[in-house]
C-alpha positions as CSV (number, residue, x, y, z in Angstrom):
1,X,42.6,-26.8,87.3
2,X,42.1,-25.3,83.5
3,X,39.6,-22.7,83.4
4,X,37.8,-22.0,80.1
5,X,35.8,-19.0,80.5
6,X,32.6,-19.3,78.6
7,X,32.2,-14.9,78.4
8,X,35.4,-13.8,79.0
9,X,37.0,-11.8,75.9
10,X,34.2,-12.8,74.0
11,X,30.8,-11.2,73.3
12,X,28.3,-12.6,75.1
13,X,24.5,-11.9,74.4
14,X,22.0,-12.0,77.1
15,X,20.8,-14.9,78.4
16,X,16.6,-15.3,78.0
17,X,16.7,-16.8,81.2
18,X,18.4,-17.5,84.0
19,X,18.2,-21.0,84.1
20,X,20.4,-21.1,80.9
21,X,22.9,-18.7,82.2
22,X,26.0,-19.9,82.4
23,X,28.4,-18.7,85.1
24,X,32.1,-19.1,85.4
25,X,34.4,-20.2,88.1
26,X,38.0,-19.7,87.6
27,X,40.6,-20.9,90.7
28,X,40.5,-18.6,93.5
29,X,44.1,-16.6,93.3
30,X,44.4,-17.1,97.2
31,X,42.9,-20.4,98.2
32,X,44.8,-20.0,101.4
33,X,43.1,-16.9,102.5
34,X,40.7,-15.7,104.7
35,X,38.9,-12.7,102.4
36,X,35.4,-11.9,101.1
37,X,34.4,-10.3,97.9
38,X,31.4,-8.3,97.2
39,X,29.4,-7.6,94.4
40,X,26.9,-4.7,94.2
41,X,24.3,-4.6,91.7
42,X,21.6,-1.4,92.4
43,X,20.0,-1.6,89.4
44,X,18.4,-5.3,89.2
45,X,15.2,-5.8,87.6
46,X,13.0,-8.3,87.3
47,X,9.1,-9.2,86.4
48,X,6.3,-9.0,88.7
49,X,4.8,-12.9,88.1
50,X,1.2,-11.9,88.7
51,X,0.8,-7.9,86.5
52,X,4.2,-8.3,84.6
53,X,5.1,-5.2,85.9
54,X,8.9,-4.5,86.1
55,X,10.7,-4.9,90.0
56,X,13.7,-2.8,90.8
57,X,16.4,-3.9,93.3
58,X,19.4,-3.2,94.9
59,X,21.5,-6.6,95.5
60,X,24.6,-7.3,97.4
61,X,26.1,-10.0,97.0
62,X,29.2,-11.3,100.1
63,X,31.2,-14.2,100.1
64,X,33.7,-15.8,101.1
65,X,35.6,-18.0,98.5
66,X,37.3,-21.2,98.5
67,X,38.9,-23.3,95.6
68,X,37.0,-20.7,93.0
69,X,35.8,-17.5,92.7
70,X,32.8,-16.3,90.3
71,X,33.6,-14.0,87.0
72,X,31.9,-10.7,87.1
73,X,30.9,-10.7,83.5
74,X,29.4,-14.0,83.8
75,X,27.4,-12.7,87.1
76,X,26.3,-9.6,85.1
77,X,24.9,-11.4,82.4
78,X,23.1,-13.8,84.9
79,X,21.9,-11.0,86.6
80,X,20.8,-9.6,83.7
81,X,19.1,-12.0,82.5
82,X,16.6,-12.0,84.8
83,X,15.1,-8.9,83.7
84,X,12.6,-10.8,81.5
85,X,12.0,-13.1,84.2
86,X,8.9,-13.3,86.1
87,X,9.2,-14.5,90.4
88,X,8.5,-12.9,93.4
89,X,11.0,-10.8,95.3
90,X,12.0,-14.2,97.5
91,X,12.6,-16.6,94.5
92,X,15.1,-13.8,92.7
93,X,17.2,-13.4,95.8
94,X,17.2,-16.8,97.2
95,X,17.6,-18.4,94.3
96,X,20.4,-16.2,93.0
97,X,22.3,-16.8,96.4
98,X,21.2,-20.5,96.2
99,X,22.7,-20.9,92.9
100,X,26.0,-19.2,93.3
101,X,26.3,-21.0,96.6
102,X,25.8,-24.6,95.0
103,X,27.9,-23.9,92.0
104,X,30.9,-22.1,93.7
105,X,31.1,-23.9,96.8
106,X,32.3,-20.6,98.5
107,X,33.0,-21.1,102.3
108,X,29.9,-18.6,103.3
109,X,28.3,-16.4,101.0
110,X,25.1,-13.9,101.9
111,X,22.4,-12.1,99.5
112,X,20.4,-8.8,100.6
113,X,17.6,-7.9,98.2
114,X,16.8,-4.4,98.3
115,X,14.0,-4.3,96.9
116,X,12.0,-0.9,95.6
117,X,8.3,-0.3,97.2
118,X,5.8,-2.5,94.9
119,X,2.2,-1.4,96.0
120,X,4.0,1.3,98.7
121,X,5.5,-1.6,100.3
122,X,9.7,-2.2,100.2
123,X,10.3,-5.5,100.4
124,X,14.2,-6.7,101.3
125,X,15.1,-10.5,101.4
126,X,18.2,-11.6,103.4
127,X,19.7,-15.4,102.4
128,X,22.7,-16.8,103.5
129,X,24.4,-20.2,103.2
130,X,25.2,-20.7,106.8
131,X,27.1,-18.7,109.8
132,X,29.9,-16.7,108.4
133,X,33.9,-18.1,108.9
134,X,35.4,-16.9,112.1
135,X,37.7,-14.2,111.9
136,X,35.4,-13.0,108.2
137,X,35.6,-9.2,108.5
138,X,32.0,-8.6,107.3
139,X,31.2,-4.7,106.9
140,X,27.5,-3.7,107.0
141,X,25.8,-4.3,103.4
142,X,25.5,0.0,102.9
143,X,21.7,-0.1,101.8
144,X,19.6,2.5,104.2
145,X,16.0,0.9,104.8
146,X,13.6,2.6,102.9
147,X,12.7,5.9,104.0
148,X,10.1,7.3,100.9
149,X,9.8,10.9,101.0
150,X,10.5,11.3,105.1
């Protein structure tokens, strides 16, 4: 398989949406192995679709990979190009997980949306592509429910 990365040593600009984001997929360096790889993004933002307003989030991304694995600087400039973008809290975080799971054709992947209070009301969203690999070590995601001031 030749990869040709479409960001990688070169300067990318931010997408204006993520619908024209392009994400790269280079070969997984150990097709043979049982492993997951996270990504951690606490500072995702996004448009309210209704006031414009900005949403904040705190996404973690699991999965477990098979013939490829995704390229972080291709998934940061997805990611960020959603700041501009206006969905509810659901669409982001399914549709992120939905995308990455129909492009990469990982073994099991999973999405938390941790998402800030909008109207004094947190908000997470939990997606995953199906029940995890046996034998998957999967740690807890690390994001504390919402506590406010208390």
């Amino acid at each position: 398989m030749s990869f040709q990365p479409a960001h990688l040593g070169q300067s990318s600009a931010l997408p204006v949406s993520p619908e024209v984001a392009l994400l790269d997929y280079p070969p997984n360096p150990h097709p043979e192995t049982l492993y997951m790889v996270r990504f951690v993004a606490p500072e995702f933002t996004s448009l309210c679709p209704v006031t414009g307003q900005p949403d904040f989030a705190h996404l973690v991304i699991d999965y477990a990979p098979r013939e490829t694995i995704v390229e972080s600087k291709s998934l940061k400039l997805f990611l960020g190009s959603f700041r501009n973008h206006a969905a509810f809290h659901e669409s982001c975080t399914v549709g992120i997980g939905k995308r990455l799971a129909d492009e990469m054709r990982p073994l099991w992947l999973r999405i938390g949306g941790y998402w800030y209070p909008r109207g004094g009301i947190p908000i997470d969203v939990f997606w995953q592509s199906g029940p995890p690999p046996e034998g998957l070590w999967l740690p807890e995601q690390g994001v504390p429910p919402y506590r406010g001031r208390g």
